[in-house]
N, C-alpha and C positions, 0 to 999 in steps of 0.2 A: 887261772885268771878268767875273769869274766867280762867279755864285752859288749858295750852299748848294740851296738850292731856288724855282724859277717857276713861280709857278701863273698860268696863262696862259688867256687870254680868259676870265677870270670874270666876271658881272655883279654890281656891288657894289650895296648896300644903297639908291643912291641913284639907281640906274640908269644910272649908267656902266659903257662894257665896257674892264675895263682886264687890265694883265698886274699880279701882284704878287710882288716880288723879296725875298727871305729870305738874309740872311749873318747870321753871327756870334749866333743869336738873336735877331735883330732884324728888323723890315722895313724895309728896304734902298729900296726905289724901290716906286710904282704908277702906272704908267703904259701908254700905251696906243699901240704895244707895246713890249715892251721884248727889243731883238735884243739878247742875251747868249746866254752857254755857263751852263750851270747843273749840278751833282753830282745833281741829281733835277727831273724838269720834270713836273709834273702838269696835264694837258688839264683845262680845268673847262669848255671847248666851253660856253661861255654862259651855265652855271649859276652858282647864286647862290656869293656868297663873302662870309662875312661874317665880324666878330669872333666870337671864343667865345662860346657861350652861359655866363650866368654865375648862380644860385641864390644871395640873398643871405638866404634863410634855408631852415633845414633843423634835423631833428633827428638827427644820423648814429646815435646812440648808443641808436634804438628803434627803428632803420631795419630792415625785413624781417624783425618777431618777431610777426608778425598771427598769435593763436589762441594765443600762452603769455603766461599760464596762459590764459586763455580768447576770447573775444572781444568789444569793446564791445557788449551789446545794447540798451542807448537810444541810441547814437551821439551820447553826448553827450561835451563839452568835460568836465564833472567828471567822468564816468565814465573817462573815458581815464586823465584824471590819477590816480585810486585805480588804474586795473589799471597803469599804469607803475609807482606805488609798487610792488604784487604785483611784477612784472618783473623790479625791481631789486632787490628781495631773491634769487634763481632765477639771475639769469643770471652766466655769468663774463667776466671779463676776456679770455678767448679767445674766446668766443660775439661780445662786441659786436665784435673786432677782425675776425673774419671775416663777417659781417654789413657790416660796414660799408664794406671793402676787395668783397665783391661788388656791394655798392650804386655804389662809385667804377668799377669795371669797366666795368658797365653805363651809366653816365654819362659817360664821357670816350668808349665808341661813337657815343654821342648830340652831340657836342661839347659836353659841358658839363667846360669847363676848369674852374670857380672854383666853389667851395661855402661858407658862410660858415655851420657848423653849431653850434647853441644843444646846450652839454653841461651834464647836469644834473650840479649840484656838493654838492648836500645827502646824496649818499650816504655815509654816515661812511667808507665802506671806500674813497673816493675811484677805485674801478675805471675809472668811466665815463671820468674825466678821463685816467687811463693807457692807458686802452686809446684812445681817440679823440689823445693827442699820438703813442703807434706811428703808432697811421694816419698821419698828418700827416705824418712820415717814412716811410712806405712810397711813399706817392706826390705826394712832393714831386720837383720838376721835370717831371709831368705834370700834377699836377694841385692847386691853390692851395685848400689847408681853411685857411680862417680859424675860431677857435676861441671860442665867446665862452660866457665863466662864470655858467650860468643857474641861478641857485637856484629849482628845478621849484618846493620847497614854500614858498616865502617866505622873503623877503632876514631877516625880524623872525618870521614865522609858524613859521620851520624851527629849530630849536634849532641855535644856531651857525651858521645860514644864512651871514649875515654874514661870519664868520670863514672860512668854505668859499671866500667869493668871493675873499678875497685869497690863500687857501693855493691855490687854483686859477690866479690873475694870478704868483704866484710860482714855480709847477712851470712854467710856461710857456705857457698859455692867454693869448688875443692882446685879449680885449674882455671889457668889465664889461656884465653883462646884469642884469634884474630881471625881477619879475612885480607889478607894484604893485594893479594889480585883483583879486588873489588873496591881500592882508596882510586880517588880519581884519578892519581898520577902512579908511576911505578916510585918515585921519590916517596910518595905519602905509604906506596905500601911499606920500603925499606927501613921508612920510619918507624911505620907500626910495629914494624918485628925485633926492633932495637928497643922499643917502647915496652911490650910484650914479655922478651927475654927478661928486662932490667925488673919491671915488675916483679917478675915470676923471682928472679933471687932476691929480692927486698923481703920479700913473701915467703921464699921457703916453699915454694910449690912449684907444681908441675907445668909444661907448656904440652899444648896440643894444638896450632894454626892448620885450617883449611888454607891450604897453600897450593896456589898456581892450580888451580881447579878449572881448566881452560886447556881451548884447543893451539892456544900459541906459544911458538915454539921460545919465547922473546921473555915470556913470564917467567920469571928467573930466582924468585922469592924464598924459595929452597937454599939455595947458596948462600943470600943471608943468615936464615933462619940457623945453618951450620956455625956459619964464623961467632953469630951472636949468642949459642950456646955453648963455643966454646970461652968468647970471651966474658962470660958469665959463669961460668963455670958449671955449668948445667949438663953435663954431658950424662947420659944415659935416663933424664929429665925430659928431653923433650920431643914430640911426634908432630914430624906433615904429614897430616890426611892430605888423600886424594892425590895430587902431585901428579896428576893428569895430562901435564902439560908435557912432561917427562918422554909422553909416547910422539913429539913432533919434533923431539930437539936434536940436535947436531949429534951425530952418533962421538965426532972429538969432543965437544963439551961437554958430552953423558960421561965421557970417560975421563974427564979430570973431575965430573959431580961427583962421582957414587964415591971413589975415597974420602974426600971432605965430606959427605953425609956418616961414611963408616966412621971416621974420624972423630967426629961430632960426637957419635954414639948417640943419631937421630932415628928415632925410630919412623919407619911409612905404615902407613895405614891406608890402602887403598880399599875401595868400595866397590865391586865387580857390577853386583845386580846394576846399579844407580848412577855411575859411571859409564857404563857401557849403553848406558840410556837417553844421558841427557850430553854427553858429547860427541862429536863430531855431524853436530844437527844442520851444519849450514855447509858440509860436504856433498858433492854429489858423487860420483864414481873416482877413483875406489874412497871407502866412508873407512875412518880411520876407528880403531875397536874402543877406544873413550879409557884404557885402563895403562895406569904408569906401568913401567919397566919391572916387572914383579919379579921374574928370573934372574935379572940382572943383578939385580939390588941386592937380592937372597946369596949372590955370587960373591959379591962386594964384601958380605959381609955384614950387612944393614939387618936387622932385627925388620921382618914385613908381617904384620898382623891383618887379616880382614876384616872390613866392617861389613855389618846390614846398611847401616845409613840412613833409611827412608822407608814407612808402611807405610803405603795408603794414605801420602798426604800432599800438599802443593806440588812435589817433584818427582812423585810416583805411583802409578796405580796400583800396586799390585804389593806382595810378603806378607809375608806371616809370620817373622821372627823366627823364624829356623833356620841356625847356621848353618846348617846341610847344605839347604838353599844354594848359600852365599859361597862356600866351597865348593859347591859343584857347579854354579857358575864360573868363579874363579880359574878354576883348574883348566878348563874349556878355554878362555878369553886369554888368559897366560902362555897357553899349548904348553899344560905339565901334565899331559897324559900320561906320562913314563909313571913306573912303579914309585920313584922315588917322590916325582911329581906332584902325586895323589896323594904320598902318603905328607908330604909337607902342605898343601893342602888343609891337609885333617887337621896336623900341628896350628894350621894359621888360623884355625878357628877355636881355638883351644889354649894349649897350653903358651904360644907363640903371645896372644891374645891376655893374656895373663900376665906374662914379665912387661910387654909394654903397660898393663894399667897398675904393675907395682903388688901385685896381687900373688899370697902366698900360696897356691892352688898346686896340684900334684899330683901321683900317685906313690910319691916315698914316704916310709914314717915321720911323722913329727910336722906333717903336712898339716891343712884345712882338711877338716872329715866331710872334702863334697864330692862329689862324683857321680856318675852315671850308667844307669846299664841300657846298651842301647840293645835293639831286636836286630843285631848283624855280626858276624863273624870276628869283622877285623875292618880298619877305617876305611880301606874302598870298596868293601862293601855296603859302610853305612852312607859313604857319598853317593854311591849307586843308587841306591834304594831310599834315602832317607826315609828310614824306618822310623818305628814305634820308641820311644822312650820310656821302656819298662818300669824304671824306680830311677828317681831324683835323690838325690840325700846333699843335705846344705848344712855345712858345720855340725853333724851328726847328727842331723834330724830329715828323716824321709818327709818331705816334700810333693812330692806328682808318685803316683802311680799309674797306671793304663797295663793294659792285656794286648798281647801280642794281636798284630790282625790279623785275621783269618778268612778266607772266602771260599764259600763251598762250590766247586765246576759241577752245578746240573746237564751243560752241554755236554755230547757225546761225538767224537770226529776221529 
């Protein structure tokens, strides 16, 4: 037999050295070794080989405009949100499409196949949502933006919020989003998330709410978000990003949440870099770490994927779309030092990353033919090092190549 592409002697994710065979978009065989003829055969000579990396939250559409009109100077969560309003009055529909398509550039180098990016839909001129469904078409078949309808000012807060999220699910936006800790009352958020769920099953689609993204311990919107997926029958449909609020709450009410989230089959998505940045900003001693219960949750049972969140825009100066990054902050901020730690970790940027966005990605046959050979051993080494990204391959077509780095020591000591 003859295959599209063999990537041969990789070491997978679990410490097998196997070969892995690619036809038709798919993967075809893993095995160890595998004597076939192949149209492209790439050495991964021992290096790691894993699924894509996959971002199941991001904001594309604010992605790389750090310093217009100015810059956050309290580096806070509301402050962002007032200069992204400024933003969006300023920028065009050409501005966020190139913006955004170099953000994708730079991330499918990195192997990050899948992005699941929060557009804000309260703009009356509705740009953001046109310019980010182009994206979506420009690099589709390399690279999977899932698209979910985020009313930035409130579902009830934003005049015709509401009304934005459907005319957003009908231009062709893929998931109903919310902000319920941001409606003026906790009533208006509870609403929103009843509002949200019911949507989402009229629709047939997915939920992903920014929820309880706050340092109080009182923001409770998770809980809902549970009962309203199960009473919608949404379960393993729907994700709270961030859940930030999770790290101040009553350690007995964590512990009747995290079953009703497992119950739910509600996935967290928490944000390490971004989180741990823009909260606990109005603390003094001791400052609390900004990042939900991640151990906990993973304990429970609860499906925990990590996001990037934020490059270089109103609520953060800094990434580069490497989930490395985002894992090895994560792993730090959590305290999952331990082997297992690290190695779940790697999972939550990956493969973990993947089942939340519904995404058929792998390394067993009859998979997605996508995958990565990264310049490291095994996954904490690549946390370690966040290494080079040897060869990309997106539904059996190589994608990013680069050469290992190399630095010559002229010092003598």
């Amino acid at each position: 037999m003859t295959f599209d592409i063999l990537v041969k002697g990789g070491t997978l994710p679990d410490g097998r050295i196997a070969d892995v065979a690619l036809a038709d978009g798919k993967i075809a065989a893993v095995e160890a070794p595998i004597d076939a003829e192949a149209g492209e055969v790439v050495e991964a000579a021992g290096k790691l080989v894993s699924s894509p990396f996959v971002d199941p939250h991001f904001h594309m559409d604010a992605t790389l405009s750090y310093g217009t009109p100015r810059v956050n100077a309290s580096g806070t969560l509301l402050e962002g949100i007032a200069l992204w309003g400024d933003l969006k009055a300023l920028q065009t529909r050409e501005d966020i499409v190139a913006r955004a398509l170099t953000y994708c550039r730079q991330g499918v180098t990195k192997g990050l196949l899948a992005i699941r990016s929060h557009v804000d839909v309260t703009d009356p001129n509705f740009k953001t949502v046109e310019a980010l469904l182009e994206v979506r078409e420009h690099v589709r078949g390399v690279l999977d933006l899932q698209l979910v309808a985020f009313p930035q000012d409130g579902w009830f807060r934003a005049e015709g919020g509401a009304a934005q999220v459907v005319r957003a699910l009908d231009a062709g936006v893929d998931i109903v989003g919310g902000i319920p800790h941001f409606e003026r009352t906790t009533a208006d958020g509870a609403a929103s998330v009843r509002a949200a769920c019911e949507l989402a099953a009229q629709r047939g689609v997915r939920v992903d709410l920014h929820c309880d993204e706050c340092d109080d311990p009182l923001s409770r919107h998770v809980e809902t978000l549970a009962a309203e997926t199960v009473r919608c029958g949404l379960q393993g449909r729907v994700a709270g990003s961030h859940l930030t609020s999770m790290h101040s709450m009553d350690n007995s009410y964590v512990a009747k949440l995290l079953p009703l989230i497992a119950e739910a089959e509600v996935a967290a998505i928490p944000n390490p870099l971004v989180n741990i940045t823009l909260q606990g900003r109005t603390d003094t001693y001791p400052k609390r770490r900004g990042l939900t219960r991640v151990q906990e949750l993973r304990s429970a049972g609860v499906r925990v994927a990590f996001g990037q969140d934020c490059v270089r825009d109103p609520w953060y100066p800094l990434g580069t779309g490497d989930m490395l990054d985002v894992a090895h902050m994560g792993l730090h901020v959590a305290l999952m030092t331990d082997l297992d730690g690290m190695r779940a970790a790697f999972d939550m940027v990956t493969s973990a990353g993947a089942e939340v966005m519904g995404l058929d990605f792998g390394l067993e046959p009859g998979r997605r033919g996508s995958l990565v050979v990264i310049d490291a051993s095994d996954p904490i080494e690549a946390i370690r090092l966040r290494p080079t990204r040897l060869c990309v391959i997106s539904d059996g077509r190589i994608v990013a190549r680069s050469r290992p780095e190399t630095c010559h020591l002229s010092a003598k000591f």
